[in-house]
Structure formats: structure tokens, C-alpha cells
N, C-alpha and C positions, 0 to 999 in steps of 0.2 A: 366287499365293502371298501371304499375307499378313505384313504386317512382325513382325517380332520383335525385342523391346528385347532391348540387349545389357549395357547397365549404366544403373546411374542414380544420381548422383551430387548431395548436396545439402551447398550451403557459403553463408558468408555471405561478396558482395564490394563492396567498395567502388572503381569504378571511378576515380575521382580524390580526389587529397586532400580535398576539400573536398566531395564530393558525398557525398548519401547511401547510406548502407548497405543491402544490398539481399540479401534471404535467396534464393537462386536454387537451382531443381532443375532439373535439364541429363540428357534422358532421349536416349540414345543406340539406334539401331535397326541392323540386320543389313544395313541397306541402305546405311549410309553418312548418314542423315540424321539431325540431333539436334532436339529439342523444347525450348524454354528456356521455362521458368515461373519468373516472380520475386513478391516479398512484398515491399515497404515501407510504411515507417507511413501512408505516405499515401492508401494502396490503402482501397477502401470495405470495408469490415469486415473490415478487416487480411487479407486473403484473397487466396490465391497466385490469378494469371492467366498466361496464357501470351502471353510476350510478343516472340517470334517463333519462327519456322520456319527452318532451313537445311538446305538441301539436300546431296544426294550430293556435285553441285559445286561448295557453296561459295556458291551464289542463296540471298539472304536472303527471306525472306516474311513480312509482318505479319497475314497473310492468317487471318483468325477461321474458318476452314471445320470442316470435322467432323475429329475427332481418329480416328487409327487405332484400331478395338480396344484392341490391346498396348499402347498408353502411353497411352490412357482408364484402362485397369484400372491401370496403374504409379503414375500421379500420384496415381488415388484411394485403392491401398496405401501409399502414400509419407504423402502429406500430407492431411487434414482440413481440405474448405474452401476449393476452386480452383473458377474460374468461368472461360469465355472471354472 
């Protein structure tokens, strides 16, 4: 069975006072695992990448590997302009 996004939610945060601001999409799947993609101005041609994986349980992964289907096609209707 393959995964199905269950929401996908896009906000801008800034993790501490003083760090930068970072445009983040947070695409959520039917399995319990979420897909984080972020934007800052620093990124090479201001273009969202995905900038980790978490699992069902909680394991974090920085891991570049191939994206599910369902949140290939989420991020590409989301946003214009994401690379891994």
C-alpha cells in the first residue's frame, strides 16, 4: 500500500530569536511519518529543499533518497521550485 498525505501545512518559523526565518512546508502521511521542506534566503535560488524525514517513531533522517509518489505530487502542488 502506498503512502497517502494527510495534510500539508505551510508557515513561516523562526527557530530562535535571533536565527533566521525559514518558510517551512510540513507534509504529513497516513503512516505517521512527516516530510519537512524549508526556504531561506540563503538557499541557492531561494528554492524550498527537504530538509529532513521523520518517521512513525519519532527517527529523524537527513537521508536524500527518492520521495514517496503522494508527497512528490504535494510539494510540486504546494510550492514552485523544490529540489532535494
Amino acid at each position: 500500500m502506498a503512502k497517502q498525505v494527510v495534510s500539508v501545512t505551510r508557515e513561516n518559523r523562526q527557530p530562535r530569536k535571533f536565527a533566521m526565518e525559514k518558510e517551512v512546508v510540513e507534509i504529513e502521511c497516513d503512516d505517521g511519518s512527516s516530510y519537512i521542506f524549508e526556504r531561506t534566503e540563503s538557499n541557492i535560488g531561494n528554492a524550498f529543499r527537504l530538509a529532513r524525514r521523520v518517521s512513525a517513531n519519532g527517527a529523524i533522517s537527513l537521508s536524500k533518497a527518492q520521495l514517496p509518489r503522494e508527497v512528490k505530487k504535494s510539494i510540486e502542488a504546494t510550492v514552485s521550485g523544490w529540489y532535494k
